[in-house]
DRENDO-1510 file (C-alpha; in Angstrom, 1 decimal, always signed):
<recs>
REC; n; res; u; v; w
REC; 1; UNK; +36.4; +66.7; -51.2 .
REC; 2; UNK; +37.2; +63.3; -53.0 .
REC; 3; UNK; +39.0; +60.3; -51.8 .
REC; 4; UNK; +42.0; +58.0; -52.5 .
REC; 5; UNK; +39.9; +54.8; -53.7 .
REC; 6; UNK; +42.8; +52.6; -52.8 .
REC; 7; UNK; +43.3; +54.1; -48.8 .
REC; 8; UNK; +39.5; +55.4; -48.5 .
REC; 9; UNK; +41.0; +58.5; -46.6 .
REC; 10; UNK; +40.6; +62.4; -48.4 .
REC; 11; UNK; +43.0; +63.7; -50.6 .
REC; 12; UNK; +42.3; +67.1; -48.8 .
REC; 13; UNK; +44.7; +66.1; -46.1 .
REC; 14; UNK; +44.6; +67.6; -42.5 .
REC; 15; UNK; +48.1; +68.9; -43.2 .
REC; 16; UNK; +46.7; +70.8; -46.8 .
REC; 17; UNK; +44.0; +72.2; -44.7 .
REC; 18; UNK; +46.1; +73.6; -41.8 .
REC; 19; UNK; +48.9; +74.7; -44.4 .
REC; 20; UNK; +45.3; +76.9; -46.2 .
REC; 21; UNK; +44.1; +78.2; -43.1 .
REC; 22; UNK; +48.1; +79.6; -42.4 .
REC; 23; UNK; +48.4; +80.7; -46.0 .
REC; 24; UNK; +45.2; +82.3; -45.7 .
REC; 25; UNK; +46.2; +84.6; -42.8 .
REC; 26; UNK; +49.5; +85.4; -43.9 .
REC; 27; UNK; +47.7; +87.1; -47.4 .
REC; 28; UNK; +45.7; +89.5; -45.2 .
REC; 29; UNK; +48.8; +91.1; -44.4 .
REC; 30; UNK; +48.8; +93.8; -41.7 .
REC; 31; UNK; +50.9; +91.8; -38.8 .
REC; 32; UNK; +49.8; +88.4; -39.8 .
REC; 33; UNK; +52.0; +85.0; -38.8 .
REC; 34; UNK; +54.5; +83.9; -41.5 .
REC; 35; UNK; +54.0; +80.4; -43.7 .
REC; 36; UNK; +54.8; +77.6; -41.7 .
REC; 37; UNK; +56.0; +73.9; -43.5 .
REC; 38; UNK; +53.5; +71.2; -44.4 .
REC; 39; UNK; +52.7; +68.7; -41.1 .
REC; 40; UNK; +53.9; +71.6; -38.9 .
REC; 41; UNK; +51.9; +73.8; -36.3 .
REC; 42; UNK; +52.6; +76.4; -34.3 .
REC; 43; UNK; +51.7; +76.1; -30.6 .
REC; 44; UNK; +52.0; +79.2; -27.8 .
REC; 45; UNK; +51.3; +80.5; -24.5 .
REC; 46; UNK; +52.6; +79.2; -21.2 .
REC; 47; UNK; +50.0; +76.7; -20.3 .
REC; 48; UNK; +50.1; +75.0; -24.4 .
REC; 49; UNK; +54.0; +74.9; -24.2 .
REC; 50; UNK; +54.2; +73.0; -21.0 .
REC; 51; UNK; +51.8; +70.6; -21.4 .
REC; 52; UNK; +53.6; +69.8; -25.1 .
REC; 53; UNK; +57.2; +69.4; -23.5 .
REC; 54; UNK; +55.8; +67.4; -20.7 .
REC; 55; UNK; +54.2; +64.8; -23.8 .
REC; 56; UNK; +56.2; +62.5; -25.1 .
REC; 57; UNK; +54.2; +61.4; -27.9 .
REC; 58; UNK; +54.4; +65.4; -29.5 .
REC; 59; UNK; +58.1; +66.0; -31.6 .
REC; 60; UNK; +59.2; +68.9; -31.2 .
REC; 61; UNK; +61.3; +70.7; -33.9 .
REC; 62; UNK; +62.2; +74.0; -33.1 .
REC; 63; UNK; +61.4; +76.9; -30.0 .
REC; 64; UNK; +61.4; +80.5; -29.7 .
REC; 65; UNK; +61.1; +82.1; -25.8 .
REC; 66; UNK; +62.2; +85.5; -23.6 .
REC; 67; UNK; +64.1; +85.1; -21.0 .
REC; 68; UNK; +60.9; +85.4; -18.9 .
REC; 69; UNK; +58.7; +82.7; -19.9 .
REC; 70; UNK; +61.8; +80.6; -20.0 .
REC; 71; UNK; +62.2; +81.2; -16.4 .
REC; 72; UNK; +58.3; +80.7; -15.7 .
REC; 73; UNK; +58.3; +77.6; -17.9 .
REC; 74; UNK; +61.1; +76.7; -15.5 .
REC; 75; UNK; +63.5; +76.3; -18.4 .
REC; 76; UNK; +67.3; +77.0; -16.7 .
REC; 77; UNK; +69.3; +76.5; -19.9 .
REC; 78; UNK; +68.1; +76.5; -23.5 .
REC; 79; UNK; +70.9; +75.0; -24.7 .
REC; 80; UNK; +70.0; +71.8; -22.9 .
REC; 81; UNK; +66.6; +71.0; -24.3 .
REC; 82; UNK; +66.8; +68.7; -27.5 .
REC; 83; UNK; +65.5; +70.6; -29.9 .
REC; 84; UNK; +66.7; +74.0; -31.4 .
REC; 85; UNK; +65.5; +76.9; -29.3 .
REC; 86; UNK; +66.3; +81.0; -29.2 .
REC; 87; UNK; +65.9; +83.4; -26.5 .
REC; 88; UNK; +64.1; +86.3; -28.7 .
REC; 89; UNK; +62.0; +89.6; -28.2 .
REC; 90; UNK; +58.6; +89.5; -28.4 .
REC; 91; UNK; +58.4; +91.6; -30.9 .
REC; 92; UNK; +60.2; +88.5; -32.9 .
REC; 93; UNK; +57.3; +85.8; -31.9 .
REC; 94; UNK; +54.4; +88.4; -32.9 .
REC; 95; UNK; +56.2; +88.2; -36.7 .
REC; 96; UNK; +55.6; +84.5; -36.2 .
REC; 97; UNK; +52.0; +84.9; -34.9 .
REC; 98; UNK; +50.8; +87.3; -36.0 .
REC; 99; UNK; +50.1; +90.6; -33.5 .
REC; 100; UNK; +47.2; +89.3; -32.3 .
REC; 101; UNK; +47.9; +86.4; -30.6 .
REC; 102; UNK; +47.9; +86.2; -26.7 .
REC; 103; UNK; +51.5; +83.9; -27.2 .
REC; 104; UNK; +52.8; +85.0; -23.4 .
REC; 105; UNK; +56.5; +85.0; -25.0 .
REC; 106; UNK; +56.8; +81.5; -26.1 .
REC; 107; UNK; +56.5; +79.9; -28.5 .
REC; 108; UNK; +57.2; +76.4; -30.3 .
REC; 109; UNK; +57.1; +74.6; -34.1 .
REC; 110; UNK; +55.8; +71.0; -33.7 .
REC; 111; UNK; +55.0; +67.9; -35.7 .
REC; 112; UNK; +50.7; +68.1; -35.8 .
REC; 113; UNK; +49.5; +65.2; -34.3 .
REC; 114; UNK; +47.8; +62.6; -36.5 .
REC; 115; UNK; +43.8; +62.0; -35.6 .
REC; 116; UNK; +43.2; +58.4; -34.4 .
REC; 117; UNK; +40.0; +56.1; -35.8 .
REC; 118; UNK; +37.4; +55.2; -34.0 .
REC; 119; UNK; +39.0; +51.4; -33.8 .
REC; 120; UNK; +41.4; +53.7; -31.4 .
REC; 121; UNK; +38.5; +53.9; -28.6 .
REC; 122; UNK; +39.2; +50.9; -26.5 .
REC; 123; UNK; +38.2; +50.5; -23.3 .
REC; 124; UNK; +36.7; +54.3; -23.7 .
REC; 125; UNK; +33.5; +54.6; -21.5 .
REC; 126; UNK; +33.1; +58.4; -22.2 .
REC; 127; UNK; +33.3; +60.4; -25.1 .
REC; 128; UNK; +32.4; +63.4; -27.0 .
REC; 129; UNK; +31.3; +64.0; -30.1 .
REC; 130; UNK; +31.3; +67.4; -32.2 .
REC; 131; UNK; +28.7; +67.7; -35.2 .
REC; 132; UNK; +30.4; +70.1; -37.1 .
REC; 133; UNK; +31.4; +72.9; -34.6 .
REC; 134; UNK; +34.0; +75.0; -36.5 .
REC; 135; UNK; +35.3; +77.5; -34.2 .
REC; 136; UNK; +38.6; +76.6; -33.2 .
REC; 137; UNK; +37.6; +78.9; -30.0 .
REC; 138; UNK; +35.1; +76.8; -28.9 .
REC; 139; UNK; +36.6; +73.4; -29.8 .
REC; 140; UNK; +40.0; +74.3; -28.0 .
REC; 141; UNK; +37.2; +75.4; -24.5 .
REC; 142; UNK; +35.7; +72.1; -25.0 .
REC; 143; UNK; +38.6; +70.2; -25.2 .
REC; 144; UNK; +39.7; +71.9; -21.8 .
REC; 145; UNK; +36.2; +71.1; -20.0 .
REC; 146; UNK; +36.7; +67.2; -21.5 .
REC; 147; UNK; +40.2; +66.3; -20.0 .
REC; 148; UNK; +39.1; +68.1; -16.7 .
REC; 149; UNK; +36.0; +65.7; -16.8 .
REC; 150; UNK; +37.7; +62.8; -17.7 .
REC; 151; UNK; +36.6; +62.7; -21.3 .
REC; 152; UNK; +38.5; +59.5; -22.8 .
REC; 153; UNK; +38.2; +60.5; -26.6 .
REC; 154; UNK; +36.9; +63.8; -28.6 .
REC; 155; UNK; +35.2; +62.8; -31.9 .
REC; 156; UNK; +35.3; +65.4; -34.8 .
REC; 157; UNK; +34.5; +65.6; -38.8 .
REC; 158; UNK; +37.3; +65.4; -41.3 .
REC; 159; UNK; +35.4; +68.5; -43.1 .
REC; 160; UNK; +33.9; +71.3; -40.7 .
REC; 161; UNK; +36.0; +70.8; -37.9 .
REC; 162; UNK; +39.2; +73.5; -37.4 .
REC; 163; UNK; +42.5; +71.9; -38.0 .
REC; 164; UNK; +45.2; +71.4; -35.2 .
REC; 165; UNK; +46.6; +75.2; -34.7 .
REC; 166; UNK; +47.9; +77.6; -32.4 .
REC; 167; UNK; +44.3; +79.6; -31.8 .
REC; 168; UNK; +43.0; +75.9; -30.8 .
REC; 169; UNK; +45.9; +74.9; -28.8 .
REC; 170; UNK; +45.8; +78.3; -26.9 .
REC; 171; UNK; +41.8; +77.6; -26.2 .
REC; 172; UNK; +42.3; +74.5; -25.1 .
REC; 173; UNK; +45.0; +75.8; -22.5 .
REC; 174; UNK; +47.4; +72.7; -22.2 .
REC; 175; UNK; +44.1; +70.1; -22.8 .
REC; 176; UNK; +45.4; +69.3; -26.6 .
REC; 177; UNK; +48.2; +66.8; -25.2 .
REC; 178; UNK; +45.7; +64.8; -22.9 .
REC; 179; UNK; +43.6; +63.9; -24.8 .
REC; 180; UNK; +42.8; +61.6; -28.0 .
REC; 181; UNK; +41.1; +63.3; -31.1 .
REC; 182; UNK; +39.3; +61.1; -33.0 .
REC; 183; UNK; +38.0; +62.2; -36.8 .
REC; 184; UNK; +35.5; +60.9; -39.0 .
REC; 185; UNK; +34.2; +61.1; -42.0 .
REC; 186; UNK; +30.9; +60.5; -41.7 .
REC; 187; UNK; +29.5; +61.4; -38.4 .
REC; 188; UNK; +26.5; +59.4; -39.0 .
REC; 189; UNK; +27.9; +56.0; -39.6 .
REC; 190; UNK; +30.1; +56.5; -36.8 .
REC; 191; UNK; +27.5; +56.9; -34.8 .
REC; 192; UNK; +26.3; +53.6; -35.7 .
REC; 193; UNK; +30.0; +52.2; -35.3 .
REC; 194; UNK; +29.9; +53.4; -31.7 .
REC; 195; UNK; +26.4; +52.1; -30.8 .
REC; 196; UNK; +27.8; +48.3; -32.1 .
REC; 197; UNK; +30.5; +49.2; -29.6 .
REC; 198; UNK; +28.1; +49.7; -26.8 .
REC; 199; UNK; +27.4; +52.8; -26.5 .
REC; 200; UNK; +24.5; +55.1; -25.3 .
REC; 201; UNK; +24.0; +58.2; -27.5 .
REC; 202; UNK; +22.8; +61.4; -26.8 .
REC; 203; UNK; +22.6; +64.9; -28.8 .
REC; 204; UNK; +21.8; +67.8; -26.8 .
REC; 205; UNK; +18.8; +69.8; -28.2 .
REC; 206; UNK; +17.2; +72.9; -26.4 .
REC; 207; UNK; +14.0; +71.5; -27.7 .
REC; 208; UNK; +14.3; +67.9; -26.9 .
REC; 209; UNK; +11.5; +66.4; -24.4 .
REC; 210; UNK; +13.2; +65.6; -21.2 .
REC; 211; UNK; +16.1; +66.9; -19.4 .
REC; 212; UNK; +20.0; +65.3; -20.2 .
REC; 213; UNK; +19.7; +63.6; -16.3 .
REC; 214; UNK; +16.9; +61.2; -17.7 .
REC; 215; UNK; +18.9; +60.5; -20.9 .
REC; 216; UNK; +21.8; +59.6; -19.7 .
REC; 217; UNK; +22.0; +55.5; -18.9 .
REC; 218; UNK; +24.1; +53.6; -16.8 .
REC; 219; UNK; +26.9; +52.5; -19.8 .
REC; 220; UNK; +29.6; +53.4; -22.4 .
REC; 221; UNK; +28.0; +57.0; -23.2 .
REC; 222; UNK; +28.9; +59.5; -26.5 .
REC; 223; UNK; +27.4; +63.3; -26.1 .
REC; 224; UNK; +26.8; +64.5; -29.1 .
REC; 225; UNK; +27.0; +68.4; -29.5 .
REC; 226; UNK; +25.7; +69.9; -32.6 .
REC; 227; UNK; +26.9; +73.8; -33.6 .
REC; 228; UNK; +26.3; +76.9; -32.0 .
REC; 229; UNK; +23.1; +78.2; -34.0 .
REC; 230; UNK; +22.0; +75.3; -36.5 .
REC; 231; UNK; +22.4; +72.6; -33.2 .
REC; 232; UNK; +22.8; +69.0; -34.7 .
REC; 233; UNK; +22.4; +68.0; -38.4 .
REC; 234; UNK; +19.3; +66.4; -39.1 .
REC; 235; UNK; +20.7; +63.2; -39.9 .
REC; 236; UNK; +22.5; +63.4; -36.8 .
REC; 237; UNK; +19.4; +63.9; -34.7 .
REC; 238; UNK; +17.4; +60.8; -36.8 .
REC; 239; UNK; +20.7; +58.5; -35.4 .
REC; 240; UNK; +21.4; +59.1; -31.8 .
REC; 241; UNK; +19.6; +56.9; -29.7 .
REC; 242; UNK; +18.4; +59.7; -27.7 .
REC; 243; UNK; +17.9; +63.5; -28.0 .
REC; 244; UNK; +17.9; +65.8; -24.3 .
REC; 245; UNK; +18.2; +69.1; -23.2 .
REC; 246; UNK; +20.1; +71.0; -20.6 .
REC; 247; UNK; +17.3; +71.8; -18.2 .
REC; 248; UNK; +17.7; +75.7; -17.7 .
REC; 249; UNK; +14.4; +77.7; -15.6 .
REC; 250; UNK; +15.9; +81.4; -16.5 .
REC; 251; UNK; +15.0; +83.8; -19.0 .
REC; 252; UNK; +17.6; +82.2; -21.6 .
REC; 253; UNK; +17.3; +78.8; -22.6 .
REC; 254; UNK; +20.6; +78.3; -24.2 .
REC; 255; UNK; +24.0; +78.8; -23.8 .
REC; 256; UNK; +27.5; +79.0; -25.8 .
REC; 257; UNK; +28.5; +75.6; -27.2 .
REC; 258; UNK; +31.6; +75.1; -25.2 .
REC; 259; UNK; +29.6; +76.1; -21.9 .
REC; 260; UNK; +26.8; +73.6; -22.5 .
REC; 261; UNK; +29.6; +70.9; -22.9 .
REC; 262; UNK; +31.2; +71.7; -19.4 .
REC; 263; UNK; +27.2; +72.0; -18.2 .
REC; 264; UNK; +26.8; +68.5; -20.1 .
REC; 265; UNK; +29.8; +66.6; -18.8 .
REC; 266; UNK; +29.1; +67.4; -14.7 .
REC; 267; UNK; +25.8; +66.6; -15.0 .
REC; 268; UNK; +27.1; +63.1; -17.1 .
REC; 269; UNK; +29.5; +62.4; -13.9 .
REC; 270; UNK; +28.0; +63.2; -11.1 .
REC; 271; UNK; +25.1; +60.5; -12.8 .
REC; 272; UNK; +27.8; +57.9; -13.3 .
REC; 273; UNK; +29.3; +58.6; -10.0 .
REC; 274; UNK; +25.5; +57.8; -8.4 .
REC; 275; UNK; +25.7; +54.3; -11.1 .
REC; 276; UNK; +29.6; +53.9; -10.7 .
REC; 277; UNK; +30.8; +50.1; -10.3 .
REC; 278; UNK; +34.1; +49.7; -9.0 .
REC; 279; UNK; +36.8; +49.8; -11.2 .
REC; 280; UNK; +34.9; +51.7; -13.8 .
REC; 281; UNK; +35.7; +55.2; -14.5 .
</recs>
């Protein structure tokens, strides 16, 4: 991927991947989702859609709903919201989505929201970090367990990371619209960036030392999850400040990415609960 030298940000925009990645599944044929415009994504199921008309920072351009989700989305009259929107068939969505998608008759065509920088963070005193997971699956669960742990910011690459989308969205049931996304181009440096900030880092590693409780600190604190099978990139292990495991006494000594987050983040507050001071979060 090369760069604009005047802007220092990739040509290979997260719009041109996310139009790909659509143009990619409509090819295959066989009940797949129809193109959708540049800076566009399409976001469904009951949980996604609510949580995006409750946000005020996500624009809206155009919805598609039966007459029963519209009455379980506690929509009275259509005609009312400010944005175009059709009462349809399902059938008419699945052309949309594709067949396979779970959308629960609704769905919506919204502006993709723009990734912050890291100068975005703030006041942040908990983040997460993703070394390269690519399954929008995964990424959309781990968003979910972050905003119901109080995650302040998700960290993810520009390149290996799965665009904004409707399969994410879904994942992430509703957790897409509270909470910021932060992307980076190189994870390493950032890492750097947020120790200047104050931070405590920590990758997870099923073969680190000592147990994530002993790891942890009492501070700002970025948990650093690496993906499912190759774990954290080398580099990324030499730069964290420190490397812990989820301490696990059964016959299987890992678990699914996503779960180890949610595993991760309890054990993270209930040791920043013990260390709280008041007023901090």
């Amino acid at each position: 991927m090369s760069e604009d030298r005047k802007t220092g940000t990739p040509k290979d925009s997260h719009y041109a991947r996310l139009r790909r990645a659509h143009r990619a599944r409509a090819s295959e044929g066989g009940g797949g989702p129809s193109e959708i415009d540049e800076g566009l994504v399409r976001l469904y199921g009951l949980h996604t859609v609510r949580a995006a008309l409750d946000n005020p920072a996500r624009s809206i351009r155009r919805m598609w709903v039966t007459r029963n989700a519209a009455q379980r989305l506690k929509i009275a009259d259509i005609t009312a919201l400010p944005f175009p929107a059709e009462l349809v068939e399902p059938k008419a969505i699945d052309s949309l989505t594709g067949a396979d998608a779970v959308h629960q008759g609704v769905l919506i065509e919204a502006e993709i929201r723009t990734p912050k920088t890291l100068s975005a963070l703030g006041k942040a005193s908990l983040v997460l970090v993703l070394d390269q997971i690519t399954d929008p699956h995964n990424v959309g669960a781990i968003m979910r367990s972050a905003v119901a742990f109080g995650v302040d910011a998700l960290v993810t690459t520009a390149r290996h990371s799965p665009a904004e989308s409707g399969v994410l969205a879904k994942a992430a049931s509703g957790a897409l619209e509270h909470i910021d996304h932060i992307e980076v181009r190189n994870l390493a440096e950032s890492l750097e960036e947020l120790h200047a900030a104050g931070f405590h880092t920590v990758g997870l590693d099923s073969d680190a030392p000592g147990p994530l409780e002993e790891a942890l600190g009492t501070g700002r604190l970025a948990l650093v999850l690496g993906a499912e099978g190759k774990g954290l990139r080398r580099k990324t292990r030499e730069t964290v400040r420190a490397l812990a495991r989820l301490d696990m006494p059964g016959a299987i000594r890992s678990l699914n990415v996503s779960n180890a987050a949610a595993v991760a983040l309890y054990i993270a507050r209930q040791a920043r609960r013990k260390t709280a001071v008041p007023g901090r979060r």
